[in-house]
C-alpha positions in Angstrom: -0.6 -6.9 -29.4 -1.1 -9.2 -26.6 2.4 -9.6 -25.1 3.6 -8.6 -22.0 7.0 -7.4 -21.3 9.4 -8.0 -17.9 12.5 -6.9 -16.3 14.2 -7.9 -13.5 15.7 -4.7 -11.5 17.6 -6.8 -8.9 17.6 -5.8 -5.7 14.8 -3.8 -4.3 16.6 -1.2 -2.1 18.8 -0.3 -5.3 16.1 0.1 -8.2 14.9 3.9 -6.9 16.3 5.0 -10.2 15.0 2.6 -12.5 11.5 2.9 -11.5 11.6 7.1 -11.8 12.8 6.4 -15.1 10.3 3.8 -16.0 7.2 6.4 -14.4 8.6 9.0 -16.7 8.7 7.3 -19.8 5.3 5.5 -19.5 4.1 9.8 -18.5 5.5 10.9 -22.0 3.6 7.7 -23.6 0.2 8.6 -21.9 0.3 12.2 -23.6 1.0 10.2 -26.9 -1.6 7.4 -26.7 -5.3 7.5 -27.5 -6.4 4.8 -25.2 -4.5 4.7 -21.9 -7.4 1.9 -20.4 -5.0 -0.6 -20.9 -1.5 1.0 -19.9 -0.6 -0.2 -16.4 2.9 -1.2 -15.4 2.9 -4.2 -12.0 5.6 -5.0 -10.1 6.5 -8.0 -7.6 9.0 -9.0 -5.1 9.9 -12.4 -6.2 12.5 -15.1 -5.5 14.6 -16.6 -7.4 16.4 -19.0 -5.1 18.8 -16.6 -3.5 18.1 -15.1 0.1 17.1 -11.6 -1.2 14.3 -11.4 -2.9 14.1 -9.2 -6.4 12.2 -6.6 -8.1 10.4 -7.6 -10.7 8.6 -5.4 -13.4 5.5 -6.5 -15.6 4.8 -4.4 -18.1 1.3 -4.9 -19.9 1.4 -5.5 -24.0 -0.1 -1.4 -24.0 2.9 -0.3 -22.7 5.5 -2.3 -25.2 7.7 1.1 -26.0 8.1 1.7 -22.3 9.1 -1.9 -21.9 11.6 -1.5 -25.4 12.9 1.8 -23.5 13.8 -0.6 -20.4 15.4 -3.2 -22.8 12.5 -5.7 -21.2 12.0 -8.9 -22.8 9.1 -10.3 -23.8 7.4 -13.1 -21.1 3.8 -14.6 -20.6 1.2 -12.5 -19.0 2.2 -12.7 -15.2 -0.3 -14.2 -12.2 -2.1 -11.1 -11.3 -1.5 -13.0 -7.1 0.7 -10.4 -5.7 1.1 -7.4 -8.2 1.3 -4.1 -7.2 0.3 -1.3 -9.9 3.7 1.0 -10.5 1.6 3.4 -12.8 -1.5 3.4 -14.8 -4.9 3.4 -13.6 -6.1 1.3 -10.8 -9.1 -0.3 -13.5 -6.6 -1.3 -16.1 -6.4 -4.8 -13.4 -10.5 -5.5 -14.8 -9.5 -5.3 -18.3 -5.6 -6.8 -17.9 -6.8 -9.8 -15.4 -10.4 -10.0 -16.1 -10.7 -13.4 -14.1 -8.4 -12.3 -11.3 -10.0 -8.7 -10.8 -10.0 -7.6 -7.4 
């Protein structure tokens, strides 16, 4: 259970609805999980060669039905340079990126 999940939501200004939906669902997973240590869910402004930049969402291998909800696909674990947390717990970043920790 070490894969991580991604989804590109396009353009920042326009994925408001997206990520309330993606808070909720990883909420109504917390309440199921025993461990929620390693549930966090990054995000990134990243570019992929147009002039706008896009949204994307990393979703760590704890939070895989959240990620299945989205209809994200699987990727590798993402550079931990630049995330933001979207939700989980600020300490999740120790135990996801161990060498990166900040």
């Amino acid at each position: 259970m070490n894969t991580w999940f991604s989804s590109n939501l396009g353009d920042p200004m326009l994925a408001e609805e997206s990520l309330k939906q993606i808070k909720q669902l990883f909420l109504l997973e917390c309440k199921k999980a025993k461990n929620t240590q390693e549930m966090a869910i990054y995000f990134r402004h990243e570019s992929t060669g147009d002039v706008h930049c896009e949204l994307i969402v990393y979703f760590s291998p704890a939070t895989k039905h959240v990620a299945q909800a989205m209809n994200a696909m699987p990727c590798q674990t993402p550079s931990a340079n630049g995330l933001g947390l979207l939700v989980g717990r600020q300490e999740s970043r120790y135990l996801l990126f161990p060498d990166k920790a900040q």
